[in-house]
CHARMM internal coordinates of N, CA and C (Angstrom, degrees):
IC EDIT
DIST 1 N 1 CA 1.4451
DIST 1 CA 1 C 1.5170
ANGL 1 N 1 CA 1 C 108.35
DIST 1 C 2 N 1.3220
ANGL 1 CA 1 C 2 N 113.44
DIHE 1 N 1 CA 1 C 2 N 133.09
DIST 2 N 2 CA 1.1543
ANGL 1 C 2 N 2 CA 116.01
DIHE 1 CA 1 C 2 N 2 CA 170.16
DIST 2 CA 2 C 1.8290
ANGL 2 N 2 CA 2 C 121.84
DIHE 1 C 2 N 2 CA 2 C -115.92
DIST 2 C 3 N 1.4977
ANGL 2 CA 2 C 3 N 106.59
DIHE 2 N 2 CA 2 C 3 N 133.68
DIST 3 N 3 CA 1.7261
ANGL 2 C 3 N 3 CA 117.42
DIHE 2 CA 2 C 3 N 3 CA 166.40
DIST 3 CA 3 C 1.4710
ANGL 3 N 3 CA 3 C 110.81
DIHE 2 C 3 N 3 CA 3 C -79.85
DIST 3 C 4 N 1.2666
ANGL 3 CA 3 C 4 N 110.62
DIHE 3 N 3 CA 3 C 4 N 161.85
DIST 4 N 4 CA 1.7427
ANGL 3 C 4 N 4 CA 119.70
DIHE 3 CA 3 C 4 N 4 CA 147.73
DIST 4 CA 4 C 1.3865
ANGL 4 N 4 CA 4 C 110.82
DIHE 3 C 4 N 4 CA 4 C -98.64
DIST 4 C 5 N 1.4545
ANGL 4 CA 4 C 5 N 105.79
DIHE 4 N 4 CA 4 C 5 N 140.79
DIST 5 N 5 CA 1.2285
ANGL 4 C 5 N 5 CA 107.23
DIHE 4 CA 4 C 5 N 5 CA 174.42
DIST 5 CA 5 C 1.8763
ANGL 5 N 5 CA 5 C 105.34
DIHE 4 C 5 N 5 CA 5 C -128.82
DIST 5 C 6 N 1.2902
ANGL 5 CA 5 C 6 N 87.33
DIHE 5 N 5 CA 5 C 6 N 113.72
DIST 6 N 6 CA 2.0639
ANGL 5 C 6 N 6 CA 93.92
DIHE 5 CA 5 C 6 N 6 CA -165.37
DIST 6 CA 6 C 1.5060
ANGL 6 N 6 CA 6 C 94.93
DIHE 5 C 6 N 6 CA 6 C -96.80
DIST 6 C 7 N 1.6686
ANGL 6 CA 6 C 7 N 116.87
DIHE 6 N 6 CA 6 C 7 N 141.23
DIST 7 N 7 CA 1.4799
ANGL 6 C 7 N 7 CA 118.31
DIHE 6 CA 6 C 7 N 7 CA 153.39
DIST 7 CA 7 C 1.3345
ANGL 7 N 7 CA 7 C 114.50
DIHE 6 C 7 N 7 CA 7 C -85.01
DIST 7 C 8 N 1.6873
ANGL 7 CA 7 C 8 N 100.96
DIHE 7 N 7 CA 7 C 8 N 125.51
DIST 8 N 8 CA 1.4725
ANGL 7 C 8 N 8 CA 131.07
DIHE 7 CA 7 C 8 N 8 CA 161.90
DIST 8 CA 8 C 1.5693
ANGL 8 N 8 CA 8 C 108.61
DIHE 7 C 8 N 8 CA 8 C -22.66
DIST 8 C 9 N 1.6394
ANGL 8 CA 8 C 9 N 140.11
DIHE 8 N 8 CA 8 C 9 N -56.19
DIST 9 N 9 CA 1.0683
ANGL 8 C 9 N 9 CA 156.89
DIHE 8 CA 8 C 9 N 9 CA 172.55
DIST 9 CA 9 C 1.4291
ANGL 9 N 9 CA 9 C 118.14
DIHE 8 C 9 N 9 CA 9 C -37.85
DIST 9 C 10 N 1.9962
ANGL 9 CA 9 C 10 N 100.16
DIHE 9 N 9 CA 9 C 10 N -81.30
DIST 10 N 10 CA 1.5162
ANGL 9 C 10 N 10 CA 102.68
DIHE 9 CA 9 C 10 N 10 CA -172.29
DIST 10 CA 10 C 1.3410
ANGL 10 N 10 CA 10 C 98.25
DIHE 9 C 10 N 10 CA 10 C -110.67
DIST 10 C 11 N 0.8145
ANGL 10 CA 10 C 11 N 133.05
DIHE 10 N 10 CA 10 C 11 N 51.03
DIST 11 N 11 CA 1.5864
ANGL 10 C 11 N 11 CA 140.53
DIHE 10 CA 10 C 11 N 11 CA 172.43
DIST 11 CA 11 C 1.7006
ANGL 11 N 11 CA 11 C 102.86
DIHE 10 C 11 N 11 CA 11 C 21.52
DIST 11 C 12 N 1.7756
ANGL 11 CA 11 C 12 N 115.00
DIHE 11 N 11 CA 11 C 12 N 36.37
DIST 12 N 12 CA 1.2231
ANGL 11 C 12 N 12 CA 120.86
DIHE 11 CA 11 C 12 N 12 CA 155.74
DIST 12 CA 12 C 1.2471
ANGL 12 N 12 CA 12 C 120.00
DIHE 11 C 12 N 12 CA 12 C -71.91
DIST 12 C 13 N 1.7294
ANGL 12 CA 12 C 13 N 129.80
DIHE 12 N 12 CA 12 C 13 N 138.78
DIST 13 N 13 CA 1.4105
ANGL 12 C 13 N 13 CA 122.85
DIHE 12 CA 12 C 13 N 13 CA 165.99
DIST 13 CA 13 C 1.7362
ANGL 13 N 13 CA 13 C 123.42
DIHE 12 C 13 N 13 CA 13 C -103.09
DIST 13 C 14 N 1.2154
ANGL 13 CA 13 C 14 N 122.59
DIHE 13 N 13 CA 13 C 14 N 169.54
DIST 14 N 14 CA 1.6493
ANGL 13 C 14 N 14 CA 119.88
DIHE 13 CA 13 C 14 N 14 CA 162.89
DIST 14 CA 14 C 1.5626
ANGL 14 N 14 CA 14 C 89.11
DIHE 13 C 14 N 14 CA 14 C -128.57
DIST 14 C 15 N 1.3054
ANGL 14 CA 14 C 15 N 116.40
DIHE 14 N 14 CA 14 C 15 N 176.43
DIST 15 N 15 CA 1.0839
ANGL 14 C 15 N 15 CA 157.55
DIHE 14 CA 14 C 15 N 15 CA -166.46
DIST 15 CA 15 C 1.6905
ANGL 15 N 15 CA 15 C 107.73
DIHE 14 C 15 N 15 CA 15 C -116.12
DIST 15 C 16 N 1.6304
ANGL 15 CA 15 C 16 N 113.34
DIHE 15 N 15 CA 15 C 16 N 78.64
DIST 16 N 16 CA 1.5659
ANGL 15 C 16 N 16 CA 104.93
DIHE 15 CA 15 C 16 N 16 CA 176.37
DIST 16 CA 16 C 2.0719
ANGL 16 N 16 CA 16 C 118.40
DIHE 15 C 16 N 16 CA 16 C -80.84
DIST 16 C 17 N 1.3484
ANGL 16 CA 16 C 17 N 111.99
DIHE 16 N 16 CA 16 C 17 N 152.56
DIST 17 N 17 CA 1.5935
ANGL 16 C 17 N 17 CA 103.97
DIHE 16 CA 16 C 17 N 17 CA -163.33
DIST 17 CA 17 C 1.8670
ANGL 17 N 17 CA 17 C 84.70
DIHE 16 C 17 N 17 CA 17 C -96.94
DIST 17 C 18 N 1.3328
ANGL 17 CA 17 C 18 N 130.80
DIHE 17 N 17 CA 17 C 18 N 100.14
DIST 18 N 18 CA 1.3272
ANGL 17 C 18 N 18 CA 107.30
DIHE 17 CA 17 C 18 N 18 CA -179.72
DIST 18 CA 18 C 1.4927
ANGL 18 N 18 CA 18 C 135.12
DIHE 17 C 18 N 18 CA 18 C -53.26
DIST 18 C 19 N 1.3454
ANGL 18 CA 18 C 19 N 102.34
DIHE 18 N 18 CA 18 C 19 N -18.05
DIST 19 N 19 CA 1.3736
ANGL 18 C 19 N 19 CA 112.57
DIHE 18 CA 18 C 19 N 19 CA -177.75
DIST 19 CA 19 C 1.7337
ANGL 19 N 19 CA 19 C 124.01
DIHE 18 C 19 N 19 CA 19 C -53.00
DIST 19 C 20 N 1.7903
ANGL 19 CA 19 C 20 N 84.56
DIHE 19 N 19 CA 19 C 20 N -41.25
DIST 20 N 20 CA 1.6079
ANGL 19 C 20 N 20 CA 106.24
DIHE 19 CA 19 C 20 N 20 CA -165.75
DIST 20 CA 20 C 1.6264
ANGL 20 N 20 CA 20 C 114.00
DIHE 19 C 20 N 20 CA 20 C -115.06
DIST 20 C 21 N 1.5893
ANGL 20 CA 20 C 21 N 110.64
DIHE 20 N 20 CA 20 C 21 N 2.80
DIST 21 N 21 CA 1.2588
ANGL 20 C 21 N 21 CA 104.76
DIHE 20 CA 20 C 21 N 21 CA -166.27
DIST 21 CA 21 C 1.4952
ANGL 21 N 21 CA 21 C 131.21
DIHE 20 C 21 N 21 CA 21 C 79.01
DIST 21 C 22 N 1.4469
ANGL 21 CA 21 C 22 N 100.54
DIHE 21 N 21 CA 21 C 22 N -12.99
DIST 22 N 22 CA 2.0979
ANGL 21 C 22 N 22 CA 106.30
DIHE 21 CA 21 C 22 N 22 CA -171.12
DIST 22 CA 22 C 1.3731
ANGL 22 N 22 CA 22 C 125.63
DIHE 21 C 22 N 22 CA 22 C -71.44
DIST 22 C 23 N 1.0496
ANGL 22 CA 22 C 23 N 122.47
DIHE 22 N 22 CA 22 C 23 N 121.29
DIST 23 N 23 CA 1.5805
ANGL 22 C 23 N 23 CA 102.66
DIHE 22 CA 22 C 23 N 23 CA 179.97
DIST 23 CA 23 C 1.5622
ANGL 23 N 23 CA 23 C 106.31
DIHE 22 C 23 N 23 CA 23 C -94.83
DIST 23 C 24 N 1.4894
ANGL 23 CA 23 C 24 N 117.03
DIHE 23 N 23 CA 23 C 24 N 154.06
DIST 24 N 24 CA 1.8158
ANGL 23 C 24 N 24 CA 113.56
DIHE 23 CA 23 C 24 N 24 CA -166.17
DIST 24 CA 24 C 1.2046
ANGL 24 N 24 CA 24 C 89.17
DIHE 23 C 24 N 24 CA 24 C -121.33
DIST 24 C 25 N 1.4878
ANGL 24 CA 24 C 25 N 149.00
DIHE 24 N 24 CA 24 C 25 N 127.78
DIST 25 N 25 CA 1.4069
ANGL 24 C 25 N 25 CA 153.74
DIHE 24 CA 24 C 25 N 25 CA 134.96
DIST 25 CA 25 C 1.7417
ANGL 25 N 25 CA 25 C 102.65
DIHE 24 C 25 N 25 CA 25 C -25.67
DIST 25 C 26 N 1.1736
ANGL 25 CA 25 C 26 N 89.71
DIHE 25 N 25 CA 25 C 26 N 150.47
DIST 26 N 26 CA 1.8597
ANGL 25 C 26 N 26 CA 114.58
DIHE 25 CA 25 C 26 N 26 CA 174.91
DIST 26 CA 26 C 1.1429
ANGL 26 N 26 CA 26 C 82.66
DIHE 25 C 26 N 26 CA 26 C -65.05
DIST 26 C 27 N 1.5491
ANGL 26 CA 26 C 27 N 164.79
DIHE 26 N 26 CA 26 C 27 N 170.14
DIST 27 N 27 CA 1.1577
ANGL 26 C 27 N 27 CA 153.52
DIHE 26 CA 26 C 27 N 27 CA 96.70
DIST 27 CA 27 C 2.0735
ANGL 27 N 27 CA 27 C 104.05
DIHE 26 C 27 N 27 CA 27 C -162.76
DIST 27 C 28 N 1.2755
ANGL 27 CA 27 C 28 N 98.91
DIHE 27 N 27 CA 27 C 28 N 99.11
DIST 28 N 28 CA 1.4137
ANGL 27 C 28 N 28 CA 114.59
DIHE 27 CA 27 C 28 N 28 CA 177.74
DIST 28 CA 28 C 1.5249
ANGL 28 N 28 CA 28 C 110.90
DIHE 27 C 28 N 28 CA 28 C -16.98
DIST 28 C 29 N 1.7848
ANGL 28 CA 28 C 29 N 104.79
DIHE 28 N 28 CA 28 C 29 N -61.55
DIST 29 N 29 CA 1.2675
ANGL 28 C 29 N 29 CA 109.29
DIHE 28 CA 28 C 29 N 29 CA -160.89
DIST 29 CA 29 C 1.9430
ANGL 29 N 29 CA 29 C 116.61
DIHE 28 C 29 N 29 CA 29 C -63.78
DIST 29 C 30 N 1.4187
ANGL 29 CA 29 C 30 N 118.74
DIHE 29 N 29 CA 29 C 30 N -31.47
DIST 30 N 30 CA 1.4524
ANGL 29 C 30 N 30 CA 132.57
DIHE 29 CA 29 C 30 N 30 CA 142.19
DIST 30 CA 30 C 1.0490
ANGL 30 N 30 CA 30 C 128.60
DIHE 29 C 30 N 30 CA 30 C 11.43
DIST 30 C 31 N 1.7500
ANGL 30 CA 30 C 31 N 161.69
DIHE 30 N 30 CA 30 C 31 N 45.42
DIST 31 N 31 CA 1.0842
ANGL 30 C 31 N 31 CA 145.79
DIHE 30 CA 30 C 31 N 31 CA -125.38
DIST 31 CA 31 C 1.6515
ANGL 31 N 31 CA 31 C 112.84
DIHE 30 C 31 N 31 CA 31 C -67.11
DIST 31 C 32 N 1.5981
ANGL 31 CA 31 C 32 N 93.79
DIHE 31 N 31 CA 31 C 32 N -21.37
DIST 32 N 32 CA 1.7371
ANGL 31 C 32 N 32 CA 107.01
DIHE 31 CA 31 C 32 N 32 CA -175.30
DIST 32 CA 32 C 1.0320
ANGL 32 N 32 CA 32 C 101.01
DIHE 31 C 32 N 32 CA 32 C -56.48
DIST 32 C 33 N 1.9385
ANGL 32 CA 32 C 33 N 117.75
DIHE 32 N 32 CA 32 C 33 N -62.52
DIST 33 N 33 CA 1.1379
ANGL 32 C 33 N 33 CA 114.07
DIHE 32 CA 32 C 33 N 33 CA -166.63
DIST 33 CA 33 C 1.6736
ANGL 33 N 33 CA 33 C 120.99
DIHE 32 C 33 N 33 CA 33 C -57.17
DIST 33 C 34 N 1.1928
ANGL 33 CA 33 C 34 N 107.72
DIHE 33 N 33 CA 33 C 34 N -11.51
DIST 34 N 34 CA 1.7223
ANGL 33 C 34 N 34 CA 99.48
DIHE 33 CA 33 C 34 N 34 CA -165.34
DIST 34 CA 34 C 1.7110
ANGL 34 N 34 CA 34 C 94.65
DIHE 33 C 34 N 34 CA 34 C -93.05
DIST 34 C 35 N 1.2852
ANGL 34 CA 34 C 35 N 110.46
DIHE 34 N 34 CA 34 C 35 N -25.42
DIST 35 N 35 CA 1.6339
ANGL 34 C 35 N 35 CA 113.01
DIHE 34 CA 34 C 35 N 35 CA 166.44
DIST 35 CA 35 C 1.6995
ANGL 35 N 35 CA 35 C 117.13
DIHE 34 C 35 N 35 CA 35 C -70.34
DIST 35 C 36 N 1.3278
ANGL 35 CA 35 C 36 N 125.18
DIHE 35 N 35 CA 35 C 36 N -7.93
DIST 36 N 36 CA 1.2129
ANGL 35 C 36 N 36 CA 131.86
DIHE 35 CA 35 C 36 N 36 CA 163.28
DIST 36 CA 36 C 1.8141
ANGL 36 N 36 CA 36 C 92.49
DIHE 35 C 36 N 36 CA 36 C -78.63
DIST 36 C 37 N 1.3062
ANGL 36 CA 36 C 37 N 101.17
DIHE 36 N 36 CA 36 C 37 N -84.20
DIST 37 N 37 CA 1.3843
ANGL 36 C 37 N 37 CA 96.52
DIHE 36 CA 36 C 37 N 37 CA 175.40
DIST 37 CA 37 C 1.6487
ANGL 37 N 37 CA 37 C 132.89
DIHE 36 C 37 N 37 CA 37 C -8.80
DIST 37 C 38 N 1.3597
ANGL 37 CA 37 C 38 N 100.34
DIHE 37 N 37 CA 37 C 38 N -64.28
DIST 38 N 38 CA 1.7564
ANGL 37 C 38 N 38 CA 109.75
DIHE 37 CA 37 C 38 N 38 CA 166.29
DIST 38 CA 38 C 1.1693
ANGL 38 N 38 CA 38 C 93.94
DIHE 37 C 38 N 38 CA 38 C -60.33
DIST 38 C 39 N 1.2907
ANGL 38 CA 38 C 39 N 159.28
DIHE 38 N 38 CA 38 C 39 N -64.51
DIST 39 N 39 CA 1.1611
ANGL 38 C 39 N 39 CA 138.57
DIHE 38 CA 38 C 39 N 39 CA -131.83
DIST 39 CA 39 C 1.8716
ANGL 39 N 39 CA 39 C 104.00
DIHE 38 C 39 N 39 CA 39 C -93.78
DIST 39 C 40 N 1.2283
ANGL 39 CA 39 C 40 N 129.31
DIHE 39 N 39 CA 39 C 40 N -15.23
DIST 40 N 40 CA 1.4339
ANGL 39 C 40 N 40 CA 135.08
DIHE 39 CA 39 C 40 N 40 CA 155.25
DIST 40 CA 40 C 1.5101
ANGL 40 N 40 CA 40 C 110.15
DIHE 39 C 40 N 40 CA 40 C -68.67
DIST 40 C 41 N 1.5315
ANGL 40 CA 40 C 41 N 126.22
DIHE 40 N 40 CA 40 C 41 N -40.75
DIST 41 N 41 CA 1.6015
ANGL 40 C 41 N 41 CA 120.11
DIHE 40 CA 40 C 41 N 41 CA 173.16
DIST 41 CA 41 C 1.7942
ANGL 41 N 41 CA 41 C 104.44
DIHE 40 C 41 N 41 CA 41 C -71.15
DIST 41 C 42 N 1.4160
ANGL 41 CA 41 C 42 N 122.75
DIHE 41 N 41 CA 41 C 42 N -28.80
DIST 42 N 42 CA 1.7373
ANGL 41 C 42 N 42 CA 112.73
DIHE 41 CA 41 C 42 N 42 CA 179.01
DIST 42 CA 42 C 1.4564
ANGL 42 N 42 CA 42 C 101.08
DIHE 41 C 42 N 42 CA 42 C -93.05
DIST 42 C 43 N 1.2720
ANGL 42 CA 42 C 43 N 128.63
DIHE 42 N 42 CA 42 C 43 N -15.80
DIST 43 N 43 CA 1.5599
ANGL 42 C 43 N 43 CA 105.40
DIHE 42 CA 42 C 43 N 43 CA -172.32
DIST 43 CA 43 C 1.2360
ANGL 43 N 43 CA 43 C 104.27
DIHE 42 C 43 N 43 CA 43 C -142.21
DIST 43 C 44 N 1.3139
ANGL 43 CA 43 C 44 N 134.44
DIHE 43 N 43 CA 43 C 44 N 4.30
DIST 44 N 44 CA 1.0787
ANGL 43 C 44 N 44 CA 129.58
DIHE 43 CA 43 C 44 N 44 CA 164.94
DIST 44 CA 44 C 1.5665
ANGL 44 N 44 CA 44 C 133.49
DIHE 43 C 44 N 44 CA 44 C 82.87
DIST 44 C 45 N 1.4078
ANGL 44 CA 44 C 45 N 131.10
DIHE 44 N 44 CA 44 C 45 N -115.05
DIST 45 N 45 CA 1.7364
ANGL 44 C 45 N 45 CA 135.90
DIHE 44 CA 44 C 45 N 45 CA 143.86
DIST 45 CA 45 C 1.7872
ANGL 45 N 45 CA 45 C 102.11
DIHE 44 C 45 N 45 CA 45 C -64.46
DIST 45 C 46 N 0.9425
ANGL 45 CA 45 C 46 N 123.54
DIHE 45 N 45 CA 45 C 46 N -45.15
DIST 46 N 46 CA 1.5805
ANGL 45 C 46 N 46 CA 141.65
DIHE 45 CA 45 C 46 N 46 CA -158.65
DIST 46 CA 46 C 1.7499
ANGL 46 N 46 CA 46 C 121.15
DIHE 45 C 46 N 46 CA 46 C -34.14
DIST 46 C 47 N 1.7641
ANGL 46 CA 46 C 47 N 85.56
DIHE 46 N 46 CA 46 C 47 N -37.30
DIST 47 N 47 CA 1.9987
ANGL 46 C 47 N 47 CA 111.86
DIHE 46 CA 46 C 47 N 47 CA 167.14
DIST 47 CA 47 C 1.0662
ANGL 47 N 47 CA 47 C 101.00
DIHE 46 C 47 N 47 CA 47 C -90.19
DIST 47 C 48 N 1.5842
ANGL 47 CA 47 C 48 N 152.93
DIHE 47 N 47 CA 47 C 48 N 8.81
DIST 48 N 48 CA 1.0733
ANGL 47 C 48 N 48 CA 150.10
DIHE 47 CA 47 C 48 N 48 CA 165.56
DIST 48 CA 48 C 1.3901
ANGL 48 N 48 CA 48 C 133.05
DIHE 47 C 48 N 48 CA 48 C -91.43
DIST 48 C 49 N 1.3786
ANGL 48 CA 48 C 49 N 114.00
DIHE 48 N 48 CA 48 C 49 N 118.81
DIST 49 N 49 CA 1.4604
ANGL 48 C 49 N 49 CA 107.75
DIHE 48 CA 48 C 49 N 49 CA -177.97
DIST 49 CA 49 C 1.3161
ANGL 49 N 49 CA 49 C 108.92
DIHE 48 C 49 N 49 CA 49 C -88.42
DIST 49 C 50 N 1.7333
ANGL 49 CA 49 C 50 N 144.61
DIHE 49 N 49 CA 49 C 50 N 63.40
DIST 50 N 50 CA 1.2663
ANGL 49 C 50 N 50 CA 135.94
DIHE 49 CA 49 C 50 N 50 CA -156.79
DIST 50 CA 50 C 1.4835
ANGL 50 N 50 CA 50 C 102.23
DIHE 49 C 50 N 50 CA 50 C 129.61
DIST 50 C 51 N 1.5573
ANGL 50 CA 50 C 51 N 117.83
DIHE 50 N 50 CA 50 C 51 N -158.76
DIST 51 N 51 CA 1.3025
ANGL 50 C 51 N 51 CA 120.39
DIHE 50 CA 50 C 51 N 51 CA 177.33
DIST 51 CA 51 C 1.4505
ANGL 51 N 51 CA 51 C 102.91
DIHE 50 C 51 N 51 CA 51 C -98.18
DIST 51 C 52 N 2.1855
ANGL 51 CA 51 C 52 N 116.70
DIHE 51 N 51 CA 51 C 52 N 156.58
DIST 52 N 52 CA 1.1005
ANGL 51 C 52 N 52 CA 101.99
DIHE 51 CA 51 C 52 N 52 CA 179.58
DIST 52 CA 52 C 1.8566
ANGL 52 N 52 CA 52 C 104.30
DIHE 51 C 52 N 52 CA 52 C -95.85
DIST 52 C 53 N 1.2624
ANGL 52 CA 52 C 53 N 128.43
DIHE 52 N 52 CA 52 C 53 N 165.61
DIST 53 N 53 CA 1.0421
ANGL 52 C 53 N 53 CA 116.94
DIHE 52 CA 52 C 53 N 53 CA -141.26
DIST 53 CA 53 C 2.0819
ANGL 53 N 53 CA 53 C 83.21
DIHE 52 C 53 N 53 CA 53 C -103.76
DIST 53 C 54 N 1.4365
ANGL 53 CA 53 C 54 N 109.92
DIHE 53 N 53 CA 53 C 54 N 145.45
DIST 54 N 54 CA 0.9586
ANGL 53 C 54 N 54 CA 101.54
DIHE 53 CA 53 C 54 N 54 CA -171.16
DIST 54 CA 54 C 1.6301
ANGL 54 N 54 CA 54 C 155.29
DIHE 53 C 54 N 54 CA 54 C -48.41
DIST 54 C 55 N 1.6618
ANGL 54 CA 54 C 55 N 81.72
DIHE 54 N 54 CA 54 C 55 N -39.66
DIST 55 N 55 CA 1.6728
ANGL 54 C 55 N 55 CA 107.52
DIHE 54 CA 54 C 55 N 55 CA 149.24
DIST 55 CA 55 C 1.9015
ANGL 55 N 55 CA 55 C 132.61
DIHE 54 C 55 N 55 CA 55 C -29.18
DIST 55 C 56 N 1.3717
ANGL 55 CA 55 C 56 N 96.85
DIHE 55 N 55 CA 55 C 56 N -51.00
DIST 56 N 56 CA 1.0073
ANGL 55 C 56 N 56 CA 130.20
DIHE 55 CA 55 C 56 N 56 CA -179.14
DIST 56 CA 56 C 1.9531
ANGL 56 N 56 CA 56 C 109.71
DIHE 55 C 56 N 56 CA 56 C -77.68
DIST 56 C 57 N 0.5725
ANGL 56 CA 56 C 57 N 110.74
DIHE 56 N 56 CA 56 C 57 N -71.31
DIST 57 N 57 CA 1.5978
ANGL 56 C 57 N 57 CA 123.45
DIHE 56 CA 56 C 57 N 57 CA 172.85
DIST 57 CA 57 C 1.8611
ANGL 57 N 57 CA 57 C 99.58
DIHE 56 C 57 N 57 CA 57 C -49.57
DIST 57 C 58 N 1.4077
ANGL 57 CA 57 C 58 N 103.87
DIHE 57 N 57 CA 57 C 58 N -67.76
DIST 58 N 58 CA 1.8944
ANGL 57 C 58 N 58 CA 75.79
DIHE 57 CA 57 C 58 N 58 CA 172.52
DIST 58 CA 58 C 1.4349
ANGL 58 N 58 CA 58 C 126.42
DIHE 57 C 58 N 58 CA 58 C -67.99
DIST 58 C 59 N 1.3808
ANGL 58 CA 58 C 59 N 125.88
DIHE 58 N 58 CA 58 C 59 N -22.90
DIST 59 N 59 CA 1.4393
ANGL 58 C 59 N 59 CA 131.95
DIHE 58 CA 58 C 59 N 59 CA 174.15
DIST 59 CA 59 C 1.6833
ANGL 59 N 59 CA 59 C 100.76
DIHE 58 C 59 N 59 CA 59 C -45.59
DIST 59 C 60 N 1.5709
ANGL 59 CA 59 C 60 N 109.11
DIHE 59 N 59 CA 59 C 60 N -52.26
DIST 60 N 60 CA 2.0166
ANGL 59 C 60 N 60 CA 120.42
DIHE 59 CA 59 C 60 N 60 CA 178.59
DIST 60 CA 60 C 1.6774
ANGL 60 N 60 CA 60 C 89.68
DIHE 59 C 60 N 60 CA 60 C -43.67
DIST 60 C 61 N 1.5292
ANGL 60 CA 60 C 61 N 93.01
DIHE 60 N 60 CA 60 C 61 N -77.77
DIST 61 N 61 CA 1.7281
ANGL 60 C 61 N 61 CA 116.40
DIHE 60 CA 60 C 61 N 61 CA -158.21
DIST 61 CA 61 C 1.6658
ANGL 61 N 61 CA 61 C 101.97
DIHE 60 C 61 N 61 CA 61 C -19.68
DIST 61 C 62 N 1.6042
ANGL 61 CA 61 C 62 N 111.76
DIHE 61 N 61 CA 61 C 62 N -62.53
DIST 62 N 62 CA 1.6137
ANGL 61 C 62 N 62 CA 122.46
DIHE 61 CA 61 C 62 N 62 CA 174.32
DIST 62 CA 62 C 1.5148
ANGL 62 N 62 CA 62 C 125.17
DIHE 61 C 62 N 62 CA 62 C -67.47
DIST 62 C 63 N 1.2974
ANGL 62 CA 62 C 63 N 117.06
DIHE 62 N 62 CA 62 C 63 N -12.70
DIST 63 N 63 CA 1.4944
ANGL 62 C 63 N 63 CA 108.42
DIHE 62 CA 62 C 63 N 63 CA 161.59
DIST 63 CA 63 C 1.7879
ANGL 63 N 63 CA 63 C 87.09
DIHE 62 C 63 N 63 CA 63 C -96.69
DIST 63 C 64 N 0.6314
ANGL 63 CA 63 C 64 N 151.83
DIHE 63 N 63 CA 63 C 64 N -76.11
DIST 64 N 64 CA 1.6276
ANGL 63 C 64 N 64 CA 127.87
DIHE 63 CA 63 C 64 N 64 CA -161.59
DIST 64 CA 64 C 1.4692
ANGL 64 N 64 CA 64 C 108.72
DIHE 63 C 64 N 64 CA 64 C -30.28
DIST 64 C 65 N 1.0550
ANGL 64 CA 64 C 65 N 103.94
DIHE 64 N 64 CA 64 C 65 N -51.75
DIST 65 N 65 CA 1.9952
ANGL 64 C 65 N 65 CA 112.23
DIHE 64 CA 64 C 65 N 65 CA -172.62
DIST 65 CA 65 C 1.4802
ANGL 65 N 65 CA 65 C 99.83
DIHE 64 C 65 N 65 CA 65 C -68.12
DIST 65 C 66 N 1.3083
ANGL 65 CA 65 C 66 N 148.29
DIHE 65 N 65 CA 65 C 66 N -8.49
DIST 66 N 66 CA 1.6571
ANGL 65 C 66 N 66 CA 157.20
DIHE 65 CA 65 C 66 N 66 CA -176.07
DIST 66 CA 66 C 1.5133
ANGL 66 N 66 CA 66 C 93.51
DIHE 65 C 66 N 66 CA 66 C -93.50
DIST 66 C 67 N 1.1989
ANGL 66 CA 66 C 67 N 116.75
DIHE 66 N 66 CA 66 C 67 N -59.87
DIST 67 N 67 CA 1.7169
ANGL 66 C 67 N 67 CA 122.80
DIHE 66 CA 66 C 67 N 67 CA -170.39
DIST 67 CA 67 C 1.3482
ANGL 67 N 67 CA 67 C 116.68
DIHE 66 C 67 N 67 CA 67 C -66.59
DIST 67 C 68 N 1.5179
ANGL 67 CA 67 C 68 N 116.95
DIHE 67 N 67 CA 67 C 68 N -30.97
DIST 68 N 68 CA 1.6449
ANGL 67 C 68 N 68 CA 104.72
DIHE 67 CA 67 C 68 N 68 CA -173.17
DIST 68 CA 68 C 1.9615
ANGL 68 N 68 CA 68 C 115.23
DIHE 67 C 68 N 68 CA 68 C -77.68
DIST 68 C 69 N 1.1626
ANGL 68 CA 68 C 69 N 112.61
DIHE 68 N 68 CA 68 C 69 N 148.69
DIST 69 N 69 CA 1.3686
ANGL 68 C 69 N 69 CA 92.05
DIHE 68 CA 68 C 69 N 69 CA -176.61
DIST 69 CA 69 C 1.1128
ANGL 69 N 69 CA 69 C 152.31
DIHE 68 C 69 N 69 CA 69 C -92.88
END
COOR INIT
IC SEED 1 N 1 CA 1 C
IC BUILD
């Protein structure tokens, strides 16, 4: 399951893994992040502790739409 964790400041977010404590940078190239990714195209809200933030949800939306054939 994953949280957002946004700074108060620049209203930047990371991606915390609750299980493990990790936080994953936004950053495509990331393998974590693209395993967040898969895990929004198999489960949807479901890995979410809260809402997923929109950015994020179309980043999924377009690797799902890349993969089908």
């Amino acid at each position: 399951m994953y949280i957002i964790n946004t700074s108060e400041f620049n209203k930047a977010y990371n991606i915390k893994i609750v299980e493990t404590s990790s936080c994953i940078p936004l950053d495509p190239a990331n393998s974590d992040y693209q395993k967040i990714l898969d895990d929004i195209i198999e489960q949807g809200a479901d890995c979410f502790e809260g809402d997923i933030p929109a950015e994020l949800q179309a980043a999924a939306d377009a690797k799902a739409a890349d993969q089908q054939p």
